[in-house]
C-alpha positions in Angstrom: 0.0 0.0 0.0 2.2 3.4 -0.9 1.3 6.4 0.1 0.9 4.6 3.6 2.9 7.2 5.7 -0.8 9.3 5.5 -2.3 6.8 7.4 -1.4 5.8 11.3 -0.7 2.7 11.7 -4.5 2.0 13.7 -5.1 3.1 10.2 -2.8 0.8 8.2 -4.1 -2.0 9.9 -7.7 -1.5 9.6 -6.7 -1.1 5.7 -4.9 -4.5 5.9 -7.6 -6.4 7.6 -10.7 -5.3 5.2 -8.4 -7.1 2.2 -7.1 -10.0 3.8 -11.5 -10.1 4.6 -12.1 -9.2 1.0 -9.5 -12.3 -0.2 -10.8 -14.1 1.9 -14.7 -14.3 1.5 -13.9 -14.1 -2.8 -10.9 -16.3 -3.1 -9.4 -13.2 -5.6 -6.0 -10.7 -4.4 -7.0 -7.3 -3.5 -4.6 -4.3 -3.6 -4.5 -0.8 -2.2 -2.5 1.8 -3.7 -2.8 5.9 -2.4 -0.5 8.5 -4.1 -0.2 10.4 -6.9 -0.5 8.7 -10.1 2.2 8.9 -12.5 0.3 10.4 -16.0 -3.2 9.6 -16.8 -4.8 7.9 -13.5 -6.4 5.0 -15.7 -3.2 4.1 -17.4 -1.5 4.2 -14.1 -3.8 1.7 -12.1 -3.9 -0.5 -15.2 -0.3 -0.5 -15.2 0.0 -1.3 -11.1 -2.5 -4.0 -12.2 -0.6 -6.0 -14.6 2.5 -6.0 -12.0 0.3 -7.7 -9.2 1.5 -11.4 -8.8 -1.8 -13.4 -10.4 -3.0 -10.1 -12.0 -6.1 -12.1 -14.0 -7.4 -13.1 -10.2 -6.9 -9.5 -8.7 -8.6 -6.4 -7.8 -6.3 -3.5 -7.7 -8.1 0.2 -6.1 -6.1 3.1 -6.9 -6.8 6.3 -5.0 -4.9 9.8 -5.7 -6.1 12.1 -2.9 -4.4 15.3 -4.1 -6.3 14.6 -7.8 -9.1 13.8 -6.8 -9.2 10.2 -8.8 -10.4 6.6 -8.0 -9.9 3.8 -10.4 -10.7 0.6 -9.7 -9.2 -2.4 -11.8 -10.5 -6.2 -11.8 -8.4 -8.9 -13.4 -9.8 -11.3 -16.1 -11.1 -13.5 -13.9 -12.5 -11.3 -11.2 -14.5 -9.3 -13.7 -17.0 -11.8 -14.6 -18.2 -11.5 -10.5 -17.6 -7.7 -10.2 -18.4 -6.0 -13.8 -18.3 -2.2 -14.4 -21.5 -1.7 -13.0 -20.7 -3.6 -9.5 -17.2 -1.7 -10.0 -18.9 1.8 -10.2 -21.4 1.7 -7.3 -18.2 0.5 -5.3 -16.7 3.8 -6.6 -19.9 5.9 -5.6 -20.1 4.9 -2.0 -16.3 5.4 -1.7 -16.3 9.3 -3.3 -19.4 9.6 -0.6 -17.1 9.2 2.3 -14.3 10.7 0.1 -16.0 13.7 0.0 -17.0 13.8 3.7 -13.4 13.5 4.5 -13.7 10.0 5.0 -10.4 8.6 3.3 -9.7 5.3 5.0 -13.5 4.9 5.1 -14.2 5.3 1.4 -11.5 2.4 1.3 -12.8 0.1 3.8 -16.4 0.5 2.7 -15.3 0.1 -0.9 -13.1 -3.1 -0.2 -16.2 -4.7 1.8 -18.5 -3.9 -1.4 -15.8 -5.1 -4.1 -14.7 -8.0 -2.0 -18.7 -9.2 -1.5 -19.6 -8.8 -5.0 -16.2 -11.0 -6.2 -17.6 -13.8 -3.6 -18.4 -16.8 -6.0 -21.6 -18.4 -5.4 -21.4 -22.1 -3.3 -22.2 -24.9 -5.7 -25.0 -27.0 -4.6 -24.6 -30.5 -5.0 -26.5 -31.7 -7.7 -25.5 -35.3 -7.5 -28.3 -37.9 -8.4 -29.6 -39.5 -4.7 -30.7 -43.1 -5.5 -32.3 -45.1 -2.6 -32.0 -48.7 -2.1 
């Protein structure tokens, strides 16, 4: 997570425990970045993205405080659970708190919300059940 040294560490660590929750209800990496993105904000998360370690299975939510942008990247695999539209109310509820001042909440609430939406439904067993 860079950009940490904004956050306390009471901070840090509620940060830390909403994506090991998120990873661990979906089964999918999540990833946190805060700072300033380096040219166009899109480009930038895309490009933090593709450097994640099973980048197909990951979710990657870039903030830039000072610029005001949130982009929110879902791997291959992820995006067949959480598609733009799952993506974008994620991004609404976090630029709520954003704009309230809220930064580690926007992040917390939008990592619950993304890491909910990426859970993969339970198969039921649909085995045949003979009697004797």
């Amino acid at each position: 997570m860079p950009g940490g040294e904004a956050f306390s560490p009471a901070q840090r660590d509620e940060i830390a425990r909403a994506i090991r929750i998120a990873e661990e209800s979906s089964g999918f990496d999540f990833s946190v970045y805060v700072g300033a993105a380096e040219g166009e904000p899109r480009m930038f998360a895309e490009s933090l993205h593709g450097r994640l370690a099973r980048p197909e299975r990951s979710v990657l939510v870039m903030v830039d405080p000072a610029a005001r942008r949130l982009e929110i990247v879902t791997g291959s695999v992820v995006c067949r659970l959480v598609d733009d539209k799952a993506a974008g109310l994620a991004a609404l509820s976090m630029q709520a708190a954003f704009a309230a001042g809220d930064l580690v909440g926007g992040i917390l609430t939008g990592l619950q919300q993304l890491g909910e939406r990426a859970r993969q439904p339970r198969a039921l067993h649909t085995g045949t059940h003979t009697e004797s």
